[in-house]
DRENMAR-693539 format. One record per residue (C-alpha): residue number from 0; residue in three letters; chain; x, y, z. Coordinates in Angstrom, 1 decimal. Each point is the difference from the previous one (the first is absolute). Layout:
% residues N
[NUM,"ALA","A",[X,Y,Z]]
...
//
This chain:
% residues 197
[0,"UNK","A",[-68.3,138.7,77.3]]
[1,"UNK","A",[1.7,-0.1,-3.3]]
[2,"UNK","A",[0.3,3.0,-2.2]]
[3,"UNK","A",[-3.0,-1.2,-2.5]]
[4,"UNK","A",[-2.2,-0.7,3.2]]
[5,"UNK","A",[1.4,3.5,1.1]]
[6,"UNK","A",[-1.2,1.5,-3.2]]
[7,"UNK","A",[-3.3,-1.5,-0.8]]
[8,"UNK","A",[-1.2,0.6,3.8]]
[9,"UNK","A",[1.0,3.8,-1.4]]
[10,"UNK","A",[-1.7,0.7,-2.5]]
[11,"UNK","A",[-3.6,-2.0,1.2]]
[12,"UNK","A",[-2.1,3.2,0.6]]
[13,"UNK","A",[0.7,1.7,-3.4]]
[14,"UNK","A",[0.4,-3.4,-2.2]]
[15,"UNK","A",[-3.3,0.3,-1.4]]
[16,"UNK","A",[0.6,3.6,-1.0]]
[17,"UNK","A",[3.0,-0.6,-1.3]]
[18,"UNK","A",[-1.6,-3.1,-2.4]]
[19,"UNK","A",[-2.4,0.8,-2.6]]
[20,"UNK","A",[-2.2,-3.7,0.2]]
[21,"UNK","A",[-1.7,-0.7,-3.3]]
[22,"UNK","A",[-3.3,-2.3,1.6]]
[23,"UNK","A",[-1.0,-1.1,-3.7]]
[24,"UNK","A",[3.7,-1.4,-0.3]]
[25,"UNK","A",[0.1,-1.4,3.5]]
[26,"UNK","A",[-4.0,-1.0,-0.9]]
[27,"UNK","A",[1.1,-1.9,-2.4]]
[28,"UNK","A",[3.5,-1.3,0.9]]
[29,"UNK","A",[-2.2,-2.3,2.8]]
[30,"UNK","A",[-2.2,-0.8,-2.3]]
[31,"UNK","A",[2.6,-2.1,-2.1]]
[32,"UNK","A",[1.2,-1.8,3.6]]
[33,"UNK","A",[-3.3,-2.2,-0.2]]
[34,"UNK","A",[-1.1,0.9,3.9]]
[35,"UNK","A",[-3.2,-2.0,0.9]]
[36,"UNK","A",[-2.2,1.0,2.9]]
[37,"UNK","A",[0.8,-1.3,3.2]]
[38,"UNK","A",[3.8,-0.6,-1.0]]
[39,"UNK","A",[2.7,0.7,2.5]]
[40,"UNK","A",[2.6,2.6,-0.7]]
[41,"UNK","A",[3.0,0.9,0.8]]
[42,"UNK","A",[0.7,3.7,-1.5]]
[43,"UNK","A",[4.4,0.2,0.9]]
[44,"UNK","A",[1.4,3.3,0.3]]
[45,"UNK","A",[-3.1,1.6,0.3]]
[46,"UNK","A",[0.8,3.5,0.7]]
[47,"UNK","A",[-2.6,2.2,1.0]]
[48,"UNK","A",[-2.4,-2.3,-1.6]]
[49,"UNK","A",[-0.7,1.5,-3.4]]
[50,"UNK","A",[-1.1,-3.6,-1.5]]
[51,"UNK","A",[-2.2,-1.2,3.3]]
[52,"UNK","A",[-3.3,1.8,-1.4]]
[53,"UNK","A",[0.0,-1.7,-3.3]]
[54,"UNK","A",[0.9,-3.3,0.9]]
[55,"UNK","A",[-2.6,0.6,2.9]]
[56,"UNK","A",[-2.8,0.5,-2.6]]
[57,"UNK","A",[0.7,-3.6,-1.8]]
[58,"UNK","A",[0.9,-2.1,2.9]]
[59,"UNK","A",[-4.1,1.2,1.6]]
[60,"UNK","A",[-0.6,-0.4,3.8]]
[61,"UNK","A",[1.4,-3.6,0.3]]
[62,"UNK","A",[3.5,0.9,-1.5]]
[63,"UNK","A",[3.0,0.5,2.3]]
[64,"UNK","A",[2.7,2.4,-0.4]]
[65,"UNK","A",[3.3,0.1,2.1]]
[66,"UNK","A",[2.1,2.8,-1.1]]
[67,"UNK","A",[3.7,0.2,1.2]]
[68,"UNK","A",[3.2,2.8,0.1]]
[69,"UNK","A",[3.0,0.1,1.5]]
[70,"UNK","A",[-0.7,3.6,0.5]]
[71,"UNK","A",[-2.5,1.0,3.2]]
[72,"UNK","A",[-0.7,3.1,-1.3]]
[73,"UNK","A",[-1.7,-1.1,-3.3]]
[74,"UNK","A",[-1.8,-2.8,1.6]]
[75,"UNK","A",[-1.2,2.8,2.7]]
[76,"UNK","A",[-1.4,1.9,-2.9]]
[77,"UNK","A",[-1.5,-2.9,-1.4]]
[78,"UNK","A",[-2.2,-1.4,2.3]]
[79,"UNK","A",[-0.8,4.0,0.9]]
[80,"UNK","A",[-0.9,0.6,-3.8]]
[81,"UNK","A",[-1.9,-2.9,-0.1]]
[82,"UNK","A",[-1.8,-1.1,3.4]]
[83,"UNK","A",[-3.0,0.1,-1.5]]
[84,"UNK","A",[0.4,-2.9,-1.9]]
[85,"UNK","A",[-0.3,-3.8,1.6]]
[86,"UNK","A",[1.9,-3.3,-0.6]]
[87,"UNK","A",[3.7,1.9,0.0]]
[88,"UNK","A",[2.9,-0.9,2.5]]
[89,"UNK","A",[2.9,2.4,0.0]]
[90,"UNK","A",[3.2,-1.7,0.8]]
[91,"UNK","A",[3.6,2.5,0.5]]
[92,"UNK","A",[2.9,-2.7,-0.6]]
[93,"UNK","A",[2.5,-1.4,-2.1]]
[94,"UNK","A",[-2.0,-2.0,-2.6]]
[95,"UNK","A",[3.1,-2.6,0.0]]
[96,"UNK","A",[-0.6,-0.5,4.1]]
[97,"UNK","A",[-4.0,-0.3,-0.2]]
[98,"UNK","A",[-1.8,-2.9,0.8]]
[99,"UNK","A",[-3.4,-0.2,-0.9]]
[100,"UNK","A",[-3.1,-1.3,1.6]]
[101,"UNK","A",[-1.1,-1.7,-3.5]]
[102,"UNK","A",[1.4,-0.4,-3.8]]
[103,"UNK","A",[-1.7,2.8,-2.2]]
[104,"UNK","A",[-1.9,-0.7,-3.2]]
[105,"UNK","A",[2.1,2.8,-1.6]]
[106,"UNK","A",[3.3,2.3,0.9]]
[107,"UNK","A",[0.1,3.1,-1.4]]
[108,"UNK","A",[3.1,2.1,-0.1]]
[109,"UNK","A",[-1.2,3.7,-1.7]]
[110,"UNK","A",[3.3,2.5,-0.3]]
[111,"UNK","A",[1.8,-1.9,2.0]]
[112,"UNK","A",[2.0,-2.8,-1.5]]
[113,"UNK","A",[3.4,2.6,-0.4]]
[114,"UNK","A",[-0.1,0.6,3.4]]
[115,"UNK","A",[0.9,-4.0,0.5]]
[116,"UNK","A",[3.3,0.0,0.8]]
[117,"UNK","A",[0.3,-4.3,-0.2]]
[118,"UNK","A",[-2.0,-0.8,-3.0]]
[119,"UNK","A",[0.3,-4.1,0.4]]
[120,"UNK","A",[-0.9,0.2,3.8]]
[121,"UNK","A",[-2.5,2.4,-0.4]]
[122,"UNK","A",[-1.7,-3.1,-3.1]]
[123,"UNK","A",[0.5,-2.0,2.3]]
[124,"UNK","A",[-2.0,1.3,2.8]]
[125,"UNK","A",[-2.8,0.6,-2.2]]
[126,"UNK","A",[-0.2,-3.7,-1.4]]
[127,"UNK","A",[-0.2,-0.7,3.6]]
[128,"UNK","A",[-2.6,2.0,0.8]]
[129,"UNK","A",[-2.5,-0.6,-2.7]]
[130,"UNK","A",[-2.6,-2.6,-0.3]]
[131,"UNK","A",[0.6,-2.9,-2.7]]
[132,"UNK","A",[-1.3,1.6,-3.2]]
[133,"UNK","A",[0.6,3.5,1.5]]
[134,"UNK","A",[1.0,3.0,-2.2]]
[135,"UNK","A",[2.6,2.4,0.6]]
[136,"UNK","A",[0.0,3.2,-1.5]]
[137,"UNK","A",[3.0,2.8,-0.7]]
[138,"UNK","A",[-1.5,3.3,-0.9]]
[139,"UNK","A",[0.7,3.6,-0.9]]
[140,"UNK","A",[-2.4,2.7,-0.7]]
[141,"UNK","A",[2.8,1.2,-2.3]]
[142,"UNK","A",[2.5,-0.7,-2.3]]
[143,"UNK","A",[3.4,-2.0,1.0]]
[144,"UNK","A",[1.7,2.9,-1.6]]
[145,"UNK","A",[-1.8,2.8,2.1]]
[146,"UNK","A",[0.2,-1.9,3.2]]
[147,"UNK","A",[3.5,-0.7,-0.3]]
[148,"UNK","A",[0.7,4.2,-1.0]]
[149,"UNK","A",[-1.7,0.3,3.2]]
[150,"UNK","A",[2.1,-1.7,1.9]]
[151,"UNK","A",[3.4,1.3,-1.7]]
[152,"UNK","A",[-1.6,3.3,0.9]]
[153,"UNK","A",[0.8,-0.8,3.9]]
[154,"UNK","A",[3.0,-1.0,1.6]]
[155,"UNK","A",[-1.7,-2.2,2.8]]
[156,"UNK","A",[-1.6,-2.4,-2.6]]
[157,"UNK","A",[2.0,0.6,-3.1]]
[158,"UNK","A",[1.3,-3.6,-0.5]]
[159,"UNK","A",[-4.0,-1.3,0.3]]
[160,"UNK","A",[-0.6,-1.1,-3.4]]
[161,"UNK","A",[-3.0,-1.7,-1.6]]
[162,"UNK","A",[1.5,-2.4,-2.2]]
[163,"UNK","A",[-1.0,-0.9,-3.6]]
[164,"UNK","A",[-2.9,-2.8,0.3]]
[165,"UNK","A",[1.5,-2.7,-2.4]]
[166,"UNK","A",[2.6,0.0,3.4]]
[167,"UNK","A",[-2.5,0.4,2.7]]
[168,"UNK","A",[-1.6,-3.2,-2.0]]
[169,"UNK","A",[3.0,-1.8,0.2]]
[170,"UNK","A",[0.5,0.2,3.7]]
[171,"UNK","A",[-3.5,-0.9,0.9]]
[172,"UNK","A",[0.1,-3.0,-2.3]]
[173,"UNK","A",[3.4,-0.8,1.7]]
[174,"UNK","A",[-2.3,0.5,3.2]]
[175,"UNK","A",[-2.1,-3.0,-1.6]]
[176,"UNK","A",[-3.0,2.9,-0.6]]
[177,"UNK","A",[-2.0,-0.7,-3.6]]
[178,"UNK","A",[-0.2,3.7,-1.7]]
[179,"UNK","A",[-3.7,0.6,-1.4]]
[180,"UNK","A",[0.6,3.9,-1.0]]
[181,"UNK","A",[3.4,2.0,-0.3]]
[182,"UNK","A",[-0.8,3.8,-1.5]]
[183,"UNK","A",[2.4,2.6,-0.4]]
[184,"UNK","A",[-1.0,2.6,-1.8]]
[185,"UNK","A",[0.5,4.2,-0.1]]
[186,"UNK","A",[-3.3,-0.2,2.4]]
[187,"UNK","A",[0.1,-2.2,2.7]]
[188,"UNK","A",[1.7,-3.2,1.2]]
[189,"UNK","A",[-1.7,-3.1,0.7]]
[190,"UNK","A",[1.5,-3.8,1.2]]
[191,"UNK","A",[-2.4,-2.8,0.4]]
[192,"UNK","A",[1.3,-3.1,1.8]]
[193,"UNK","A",[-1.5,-3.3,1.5]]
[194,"UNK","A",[1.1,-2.5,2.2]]
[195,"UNK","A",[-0.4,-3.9,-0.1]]
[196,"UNK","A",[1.0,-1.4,3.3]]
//
């Protein structure tokens, strides 16, 4: 287990009280991903689930959700936190060494993109795992410059940075993604990208 694995399965019980969730902000952050009922999802870096409800409430009863973390911990706290909803596989792993069952209609990556330590692999394993015309989407509930004080706050994810979205367009489009959305604003942070395969 590395030190950020070590960390994360650390601080699972008490990361919802130590993160204040906006649900209008999140509400609305999937909102702008375009999720239609019955989609497949993949939600990477899930944590202890905080986005499962809402993307639960516009995928309806047909949609399917797998949610993965390299941390055993947060997934444990996921699937505890929410057991009561159907449709959601909880997967601990290494999103680089996962294979799934079936491409995904979108890939969703909420507050976790700094944590990628190979950037271009870590494209790269998303193109592969989305459906032609599937949309990838890079999201924080929170400013670039907030998360990445956040970070610099601790010395176990200090070099995690959220990089400016003109660059994060740049390497998806040298991933061969199409960007529909890039926002990066004193609120939130939102990258839309497609695939043509």
């Amino acid at each position: 287990m590395n030190s950020e694995q070590a960390f994360f399965n650390q601080l699972a019980q008490q990361w919802d009280d130590l993160r204040c969730a906006d649900d209008n902000k999140i509400a609305a952050l999937v909102a702008m991903i375009g999720i239609n009922t019955g989609d497949t999802v993949l939600d990477v870096g899930c944590g202890t689930g905080i986005l499962l409800p809402f993307l639960k409430k516009v995928l309806g009863e047909t949609g399917n959700i797998t949610a993965i973390d390299f941390a055993a911990n947060m997934i444990t706290r996921a699937a505890a936190k929410h057991r009561h909803l159907s449709g959601i596989t909880y997967v601990t792993g290494d999103i680089l060494d996962y294979q799934p069952p079936q491409a995904f209609d979108k890939i969703i990556c909420f507050n976790f993109f700094p944590h990628v330590k190979d950037k271009t692999a870590f494209l790269a394993k998303m193109k592969s795992m989305l459906k032609t015309g599937g949309i990838l989407v890079i999201m924080h509930d929170l400013s670039r410059q907030a998360v990445n004080a956040i970070h610099a706050g601790n010395t176990t994810v200090q070099d995690d940075r959220l990089p400016p979205s003109d660059i994060v367009a740049q390497m998806l489009q040298q991933a061969d993604f199409s960007v529909l959305a890039a926002v990066d604003n004193n609120d939130y942070y939102f990258i839309k990208a497609t695939v043509h395969k």
